[in-house]
Structures are given as structure tokens and as C-alpha cells.
N, C-alpha and C positions, 0 to 999 in steps of 0.2 A: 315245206320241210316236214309236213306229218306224221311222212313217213319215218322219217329218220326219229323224230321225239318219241313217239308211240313203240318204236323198237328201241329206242334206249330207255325209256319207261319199264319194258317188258323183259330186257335182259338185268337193269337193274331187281325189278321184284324177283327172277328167278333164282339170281346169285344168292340173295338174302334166304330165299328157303329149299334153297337146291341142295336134293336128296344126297346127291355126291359132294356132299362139304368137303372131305375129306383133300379131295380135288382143287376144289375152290379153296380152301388153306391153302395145298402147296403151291397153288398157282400167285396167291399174293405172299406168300413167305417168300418165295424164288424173287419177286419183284424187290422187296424190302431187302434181300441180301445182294443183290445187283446194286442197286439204287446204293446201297450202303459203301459197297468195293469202292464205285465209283467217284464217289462227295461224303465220302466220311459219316463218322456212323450219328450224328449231332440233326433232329430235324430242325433247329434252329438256324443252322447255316448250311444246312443240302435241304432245297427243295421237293427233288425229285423223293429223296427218303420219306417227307416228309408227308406228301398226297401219298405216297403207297400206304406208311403208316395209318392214315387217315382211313386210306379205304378197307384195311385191315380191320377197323375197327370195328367199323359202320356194319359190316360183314362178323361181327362177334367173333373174332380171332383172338384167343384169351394175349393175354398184355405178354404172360412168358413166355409164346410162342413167336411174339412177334419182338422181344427180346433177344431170345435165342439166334433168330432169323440174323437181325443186326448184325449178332458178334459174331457170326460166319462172315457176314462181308467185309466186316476190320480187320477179320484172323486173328481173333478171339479165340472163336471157336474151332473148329476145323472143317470144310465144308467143300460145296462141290464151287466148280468153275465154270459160268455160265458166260456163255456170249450171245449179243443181239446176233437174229437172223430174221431180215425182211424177205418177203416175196409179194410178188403181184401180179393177178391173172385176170381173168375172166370166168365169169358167170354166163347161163343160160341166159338169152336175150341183149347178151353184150353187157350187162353189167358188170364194173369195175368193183374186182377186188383187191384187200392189203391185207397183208398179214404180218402180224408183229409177233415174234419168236423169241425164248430164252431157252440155250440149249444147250448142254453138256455134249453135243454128240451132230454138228452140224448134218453131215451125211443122211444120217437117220431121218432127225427133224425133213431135211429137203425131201426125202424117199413119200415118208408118210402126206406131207402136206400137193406132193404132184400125183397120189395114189387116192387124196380123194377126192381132186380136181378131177380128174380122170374118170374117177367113180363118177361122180356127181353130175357129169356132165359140162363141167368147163374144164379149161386149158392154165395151167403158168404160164406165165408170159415172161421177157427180161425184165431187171430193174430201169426203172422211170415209165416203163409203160403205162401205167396207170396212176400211179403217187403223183402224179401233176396237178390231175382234177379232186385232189382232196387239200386243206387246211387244216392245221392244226388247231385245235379252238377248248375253252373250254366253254360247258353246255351245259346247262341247268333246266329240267323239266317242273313245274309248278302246276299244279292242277288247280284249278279255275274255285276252285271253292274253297283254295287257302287262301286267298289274298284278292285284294280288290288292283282291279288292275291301275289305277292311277298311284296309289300307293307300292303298290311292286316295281312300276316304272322308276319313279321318284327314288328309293331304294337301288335298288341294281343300277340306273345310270350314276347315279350320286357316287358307286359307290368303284365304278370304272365298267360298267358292261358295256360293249359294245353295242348289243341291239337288244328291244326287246318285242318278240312275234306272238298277236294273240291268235291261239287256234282251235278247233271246235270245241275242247275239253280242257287245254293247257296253253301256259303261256311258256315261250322258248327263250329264255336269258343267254347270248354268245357273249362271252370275252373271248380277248386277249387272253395268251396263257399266262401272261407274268401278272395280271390283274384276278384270275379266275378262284384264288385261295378270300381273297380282299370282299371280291363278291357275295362268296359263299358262309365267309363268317358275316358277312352286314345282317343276307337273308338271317341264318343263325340267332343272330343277335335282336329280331326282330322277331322271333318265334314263329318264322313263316317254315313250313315244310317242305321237301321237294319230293319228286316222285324217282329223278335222276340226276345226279350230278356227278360231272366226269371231265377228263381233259382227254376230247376223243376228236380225230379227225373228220372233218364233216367237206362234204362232196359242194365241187360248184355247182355242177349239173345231174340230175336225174334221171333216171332211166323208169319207164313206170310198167307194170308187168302185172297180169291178171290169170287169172285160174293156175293150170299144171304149171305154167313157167313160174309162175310167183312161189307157188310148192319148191318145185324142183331149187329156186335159189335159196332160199330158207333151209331146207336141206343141206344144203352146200355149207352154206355158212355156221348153222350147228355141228356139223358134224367138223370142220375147222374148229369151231369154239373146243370141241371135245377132246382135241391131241391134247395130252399133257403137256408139250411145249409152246402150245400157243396160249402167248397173255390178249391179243385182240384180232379183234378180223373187223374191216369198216369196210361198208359196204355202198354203190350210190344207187338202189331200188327204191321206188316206190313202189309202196305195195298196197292193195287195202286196208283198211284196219281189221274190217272182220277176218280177214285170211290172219293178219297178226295176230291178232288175238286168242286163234286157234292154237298159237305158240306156247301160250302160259302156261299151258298143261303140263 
């Protein structure tokens, strides 16, 4: 699963100092006024509001804004009408993708996201095509020089993770989603760091992909990241690290 840690390592540090903030706002304001519509606007008893909030934060989303956000989803305030819209296609080399949508304007969203499948060189496919080989999980990345791994073990299982994978540079903590909040305040509370933490869908099987194709799906899936209606794109490639790497830029 390397590859999947080292690219949610890498989209985590991008968000944090990505040039297009402005972007990255509206893209977790639109989640926190969704999440809000739908389980009220309390993150004490809505979850969902509650990890958006969270990742609002992490991402320095000043508190008014993401106040403001809320009382749009209560109707509070007055705001727009977003509905989910998934899709799922294919990638260069057969790699499975998903895309997770919030959108004011379905038509549109569909237009743009089969226009850069198209561009990029894969295909949309129907629903369940591909959403079979993925899991909903939450995922925790920890870099090998926060924590000893005996003690991070101890920690995270103690504390409901599922597994924990050591790998060249980091170790990989999966929960359960209704465990993955539980997890991440023990770490928290332990003053251990993470390099990613997320409730993101992770692939049973992998597809592994070297030079131009590895480019070409990378491509793909950035320029998906970059519609203003898409909140995720999960993808099951391996790739190299150093081709990932080339990412961060």
C-alpha cells in the first residue's frame, strides 16, 4: 500500500500550502454546509459535520468562515443547494477510478468530469463499476521518526485501529470509520504527529504503473482534483515514489 500512503502524504502537504487556497476553502466550506443540511448543524451529534469541521481547521480555515458555512446548511443563512454526485471510470493502464461530487448544477459537474476523462485519456464507466474494489476506511500516515513503532502499535490498537503497516518511511494506521475520530485523538493526545489523516476510500487490489502511464494517471487524477466540484478522486495505482514525489511541486 505505498503507494496509496505516500500519495495521501502528498495531497495532504499540498492542501496545506496550496497556492489556490481560495479553492481549497470553498471546497471544505461546500462539505461543512452539506454535512450540516444533512445532521444538523451540532458537531457533537453529526459526525459527518464534525471531521469536515476538523479538516477545516487543520487546513487554517478561519473559525468565521467555517461558521458562516454551517448556518447555510441550517438555513441560517441563505445559501446554495448542493447534491452528492459520484462517478467511476477508468484510468490509463486500467486503473480504477471514483469520484466524489458536490454540486449545484449535476449536468455541468457530469459534462466536465467525462471531458477530462476523455482528455486524459480514460473512459466513465456506469455506477458500481469500479466502487466494489475500494473500502471505506479511515487512514492515518505517521512518519517513522515520530514514534517508535511498538509504542504506536500499542496506541492505535488500544485505541480501535484496525491494522497497523510499517513501511519504508511511514507506518499506515486503517480503522473502521466509526473508530477513525477515537484513533486520531489517542494519537493527538499522545503528541504523536501525522503526515495524513483522512476517512478516504482505499483499493483492495492494485494496479502498478511505471513511466508515461504513471504520468499520464497522475494527470488524470489532478486535473479531477482541480474541478471546483470535486471534493475526492480515489484512485488503486501504484506508482513509484520518485514519479510521486515529482507531485509536490
Amino acid at each position: 500500500m505505498s503507494g496509496h500512503s505516500k500519495w495521501a502524504g502528498i495531497k495532504h502537504k499540498k492542501a496545506l500550502i496550496d497556492a489556490k487556497r481560495g479553492k481549497l476553502f470553498s471546497k471544505l466550506n461546500k462539505e461543512i454546509t452539506v454535512a450540516a443540511k444533512a445532521g444538523g448543524g451540532s458537531t457533537a451529534t453529526n459526525p459527518r459535520l464534525r471531521l469536515a469541521v476538523n479538516k477545516a481547521k487543520e487546513a487554517n480555515v478561519p473559525n468565521d468562515t467555517i461558521e458562516r458555512a454551517i448556518k447555510k446548511g441550517t438555513g441560517e443563512l441563505p445559501g446554495v443547494n448542493y447534491e452528492q454526485a459520484n462517478y467511476e471510470g477508468y484510468g490509463p493502464g486500467g486503473v480504477a477510478i471514483v469520484v466524489e461530487a458536490l454540486t449545484d448544477n449535476k449536468n455541468r459537474t457530469t459534462a466536465e468530469v467525462r471531458n477530462i476523462f476523455s482528455k486524459k485519456g480514460g473512459n466513465l464507466a456506469g455506477t458500481g463499476s469500479v466502487g466494489w474494489l475500494f473500502n471505506k476506511k479511515g487512514f492515518i500516515v505517521v512518519n517513522k521518526t515520530k514514534a517508535e513503532e511498538d509504542k504506536l502499535m500499542s496506541i492505535a490498537l488500544d485505541s480501535g485501529a484496525e491494522d497497523l503497516k510499517g513501511e519504508e518511511d511511514s507506518y499506515e494506521i486503517t480503522t473502521d470509520v466509526k473508530n477513525y475520530e477515537k484513533v486520531r485523538a489517542a494519537l493527538e493526545s499522545n503528541k504523536i504527529e501525522w503526515d495524513a489523516a483522512e476517512i478516504t476510500m482505499i483499493p483492495s487490489s492494485y494496479v502498478k504503473l511505471q513511466g508515461a502511464q504513471a504520468e499520464q494517471v497522475l494527470s488524470l487524477v489532478e486535473a479531477l482534483e482541480d474541478l471546483d466540484d470535486v471534493q475526492n478522486v480515489y484512485a488503486n495505482f501504484d506508482i513509484p515514489d520518485e514519479i510521486l514525489q515529482q507531485h509536490t511541486k
